[in-house]
N, C-alpha and C positions, 0 to 999 in steps of 0.2 A: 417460362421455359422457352416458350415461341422466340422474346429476344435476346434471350440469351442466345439459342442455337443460329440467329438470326445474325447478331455483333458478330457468331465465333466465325461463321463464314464470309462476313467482308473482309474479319484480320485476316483470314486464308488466301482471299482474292489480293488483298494488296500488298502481302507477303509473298505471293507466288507460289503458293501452293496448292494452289485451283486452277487448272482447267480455263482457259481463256471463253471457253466456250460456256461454262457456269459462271462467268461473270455477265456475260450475255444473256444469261436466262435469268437472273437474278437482277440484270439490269433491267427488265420490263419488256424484251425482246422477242420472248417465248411465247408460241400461243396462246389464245384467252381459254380456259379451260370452260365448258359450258357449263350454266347452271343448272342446278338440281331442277328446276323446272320445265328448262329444256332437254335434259335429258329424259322427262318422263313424258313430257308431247312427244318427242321422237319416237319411243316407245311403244306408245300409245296408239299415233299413225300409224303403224305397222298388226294393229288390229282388225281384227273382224269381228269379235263377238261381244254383244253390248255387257254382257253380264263382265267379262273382263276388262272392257275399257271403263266401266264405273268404278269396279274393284279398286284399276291402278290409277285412277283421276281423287280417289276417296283415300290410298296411301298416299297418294303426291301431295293432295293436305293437308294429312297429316303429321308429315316429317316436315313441311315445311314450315307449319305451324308454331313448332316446335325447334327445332336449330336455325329457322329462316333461309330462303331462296337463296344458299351460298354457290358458290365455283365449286365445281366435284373436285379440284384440288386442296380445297380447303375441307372438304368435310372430312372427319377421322371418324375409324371404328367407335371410338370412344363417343363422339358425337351419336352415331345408328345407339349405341349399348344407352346414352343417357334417353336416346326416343322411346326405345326399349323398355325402357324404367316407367315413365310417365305413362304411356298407351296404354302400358300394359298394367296399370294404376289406376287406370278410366273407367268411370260405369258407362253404362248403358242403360236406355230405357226407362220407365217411369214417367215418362213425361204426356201418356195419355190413356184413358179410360181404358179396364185392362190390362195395361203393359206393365212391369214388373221392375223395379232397378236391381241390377244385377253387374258383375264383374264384365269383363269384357273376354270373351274368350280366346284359350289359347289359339284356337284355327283361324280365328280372326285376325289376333297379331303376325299370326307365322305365316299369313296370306298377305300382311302388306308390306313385309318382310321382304318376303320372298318375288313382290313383284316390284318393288324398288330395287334387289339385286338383280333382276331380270334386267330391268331399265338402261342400271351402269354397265350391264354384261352387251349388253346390245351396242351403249356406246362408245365401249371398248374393242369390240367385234368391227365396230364398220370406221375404225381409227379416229372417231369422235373424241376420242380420251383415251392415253396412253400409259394411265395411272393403274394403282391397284383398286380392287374393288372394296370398297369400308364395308358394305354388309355381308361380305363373303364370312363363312363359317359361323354368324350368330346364331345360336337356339334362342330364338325367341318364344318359347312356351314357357322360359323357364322366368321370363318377365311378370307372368298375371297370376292371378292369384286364384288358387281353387276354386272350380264355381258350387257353391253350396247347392246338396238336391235337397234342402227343405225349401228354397224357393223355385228351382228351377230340377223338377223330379225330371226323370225318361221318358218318351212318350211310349204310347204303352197304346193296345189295340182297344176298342168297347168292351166291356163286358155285355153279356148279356141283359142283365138289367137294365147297365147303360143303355142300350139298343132299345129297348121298350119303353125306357121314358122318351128317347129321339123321338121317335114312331109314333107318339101320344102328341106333336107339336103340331098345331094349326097347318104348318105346311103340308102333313100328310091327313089328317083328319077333317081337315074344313076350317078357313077364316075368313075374317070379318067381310074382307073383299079384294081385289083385285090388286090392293094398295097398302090396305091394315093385313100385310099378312103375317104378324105376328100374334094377333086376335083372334081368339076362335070366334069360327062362326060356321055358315053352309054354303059357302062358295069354296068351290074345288081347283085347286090350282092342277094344272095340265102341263104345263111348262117345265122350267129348268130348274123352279125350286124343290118340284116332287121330284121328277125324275134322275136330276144329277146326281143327290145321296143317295137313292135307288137301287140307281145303276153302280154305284160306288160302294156298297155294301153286297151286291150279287156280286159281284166282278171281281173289286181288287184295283179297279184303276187309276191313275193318277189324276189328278185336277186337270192338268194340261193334252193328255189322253181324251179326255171327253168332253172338255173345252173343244179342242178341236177335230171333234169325230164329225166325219162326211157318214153322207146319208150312205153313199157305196160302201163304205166301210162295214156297214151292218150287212149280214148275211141271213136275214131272217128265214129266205126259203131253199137256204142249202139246206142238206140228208142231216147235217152235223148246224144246226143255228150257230155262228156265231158274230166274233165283231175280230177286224182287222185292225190293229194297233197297228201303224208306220207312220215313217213322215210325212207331211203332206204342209201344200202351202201357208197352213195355219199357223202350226207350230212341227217341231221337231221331235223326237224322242227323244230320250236317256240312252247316249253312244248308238243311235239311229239305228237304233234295234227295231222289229217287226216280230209279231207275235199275234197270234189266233186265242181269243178270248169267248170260252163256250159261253153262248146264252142260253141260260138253266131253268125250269120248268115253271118254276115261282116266276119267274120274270112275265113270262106269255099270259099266267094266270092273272098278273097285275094290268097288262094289257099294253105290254112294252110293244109287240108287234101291232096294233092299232095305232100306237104314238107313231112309230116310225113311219107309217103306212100315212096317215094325216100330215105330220112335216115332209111328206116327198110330196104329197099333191099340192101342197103350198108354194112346189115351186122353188124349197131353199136347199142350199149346197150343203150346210152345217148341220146336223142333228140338230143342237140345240144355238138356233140362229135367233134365243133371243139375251143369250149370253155373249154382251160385247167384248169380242176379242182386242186383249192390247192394243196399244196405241202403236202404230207403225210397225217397226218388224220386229217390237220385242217379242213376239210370240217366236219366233223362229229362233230368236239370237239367246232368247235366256231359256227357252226350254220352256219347264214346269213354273218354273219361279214368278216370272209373271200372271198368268194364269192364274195360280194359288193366291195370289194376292188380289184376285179382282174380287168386285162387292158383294158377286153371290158366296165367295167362297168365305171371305170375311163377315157378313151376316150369320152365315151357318156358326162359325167360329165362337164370333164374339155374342151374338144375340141368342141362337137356337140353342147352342152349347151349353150357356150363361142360365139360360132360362129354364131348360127342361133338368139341369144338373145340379142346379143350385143347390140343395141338399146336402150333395156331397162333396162341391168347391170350397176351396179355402180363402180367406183373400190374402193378397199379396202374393202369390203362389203362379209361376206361370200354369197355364190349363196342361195336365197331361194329357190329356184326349182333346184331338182337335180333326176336322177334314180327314188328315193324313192317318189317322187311327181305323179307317175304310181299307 
């Protein structure tokens, strides 16, 4: 079809029924249109936040992958709709102890969708390209394929019982030692792995909440105890919200205001300053999302979880209860 429509307009041009000026553009005269690569660094540089520059660095991948690094005049909707097809044909996952393979999700594809038409909109915006946009008006949800809840259920909060097998794990009752602390035994942990799901079960709070909670934050001897959730140089909030989090009776009986009361005379900024924060400024740029991914929170996850649950985990099954179930 390409030369066909390709013959019908040079018999136009040398018939004289074209525009002197589309023989010019057809001659090879016309701007170079940029590549889909280049349009998604331009994009991209015009970024701030790391959690979106990976997003659109992880679609630029993967449409390139797939129709190859062409001219954004060369690329057609029909090109976006066959990306569409494949991605959203792709699993995910499986590939390590725990992980589950699974479809790939609609929010997934309609995110790298959606920031690849970002991309061409931007280099259409700043006269980079003067073409239409191929990803404009795709539903890309409607590319992937159901995700089954017999492997991948809702997450859903503890139950009760759940909570008291937790509570029965070496972290809160005593292990082996400072090192084996998935072993029971009679050394008591003090730190970040009693107190974070502690504090996370009183509270309500997010990973990256008390990842990066300052000593100030806690209000032990206000009229009303509590803790001050906002931004601070650590990390960020969720839409930089600020919020007053009561510290409730169980908490002081546990001996939270002693904890606090020992890491301020040690001198540290962090609550829990022996949970290392992100590598550079992801804590700030991706939120929560970092944080939740660090070792204490993936230990909990995959070993604490695994261990005291086992009973009633399935395998193959991502975990319904996980951290985020606090």
């Amino acid at each position: 079809e390409g030369l066909t429509a390709g013959q019908r307009e040079i018999d136009d041009i040398l018939s004289g029924k074209r525009p002197a000026a589309d023989a010019a553009r057809l001659s090879g005269n016309r701007p170079r249109a940029p590549k889909l690569s280049e349009v998604m660094e331009a994009y991209i540089g015009r970024q701030n936040a790391r959690r979106t520059i990976h997003a659109a660095q992880d679609a630029a991948a993967s449409i390139i992958r797939v129709i190859g690094d062409l001219p954004l005049d060369e690329v057609t909707r029909a090109m976006v709709i066959d990306f569409c097809k494949i991605e959203g044909g792709r699993s995910v996952g499986g590939k390590s102890k725990g992980s589950v393979a699974r479809p790939i999700s609609p929010e997934t594809l309609k995110k790298k969708v959606s920031l690849i038409r970002a991309a061409i909109n931007h280099s259409i915006a700043t006269d980079v390209y003067s073409g239409e946009n191929p990803a404009s008006r795709i539903e890309a949800h409607r590319f992937t394929k159901p995700v089954p809840k017999a492997i991948m259920p809702d997450k859903r909060p503890f139950t009760v019982h759940e909570l008291q097998q937790i509570l029965g794990h070496p972290w809160f009752t005593g292990c082996e030692s400072a090192t084996q602390i998935h072993q029971p035994g009679k050394h008591h942990l003090t730190g970040m792995h009693y107190w974070v799901p502690i504090l996370a079960l009183h509270t309500g709070c997010r990973a990256g909440e008390l990842g990066g909670l300052r000593i100030s934050d806690v209000r032990i001897d206000h009229q009303h105890p509590h803790i001050v959730i906002q931004p601070n140089m650590y990390r960020k909030t969720k839409g930089s919200y600020r919020r007053n989090v009561p510290v409730i009776d169980i908490l002081f009986s546990l001996g939270f205001a002693e904890f606090v009361e020992r890491v301020g005379r040690g001198g540290h900024d962090r609550l829990f300053h022996d949970w290392e924060p992100p590598a550079g400024k992801a804590s700030q740029e991706l939120d929560d999302a970092a944080w939740s991914n660090a070792g204490l929170i993936r230990a909990f996850n995959r070993t604490l979880v695994r261990q005291q649950l086992d009973q009633s985990l399935t395998d193959g099954v991502l975990l319904e209860v996980t951290f985020h179930s606090f």
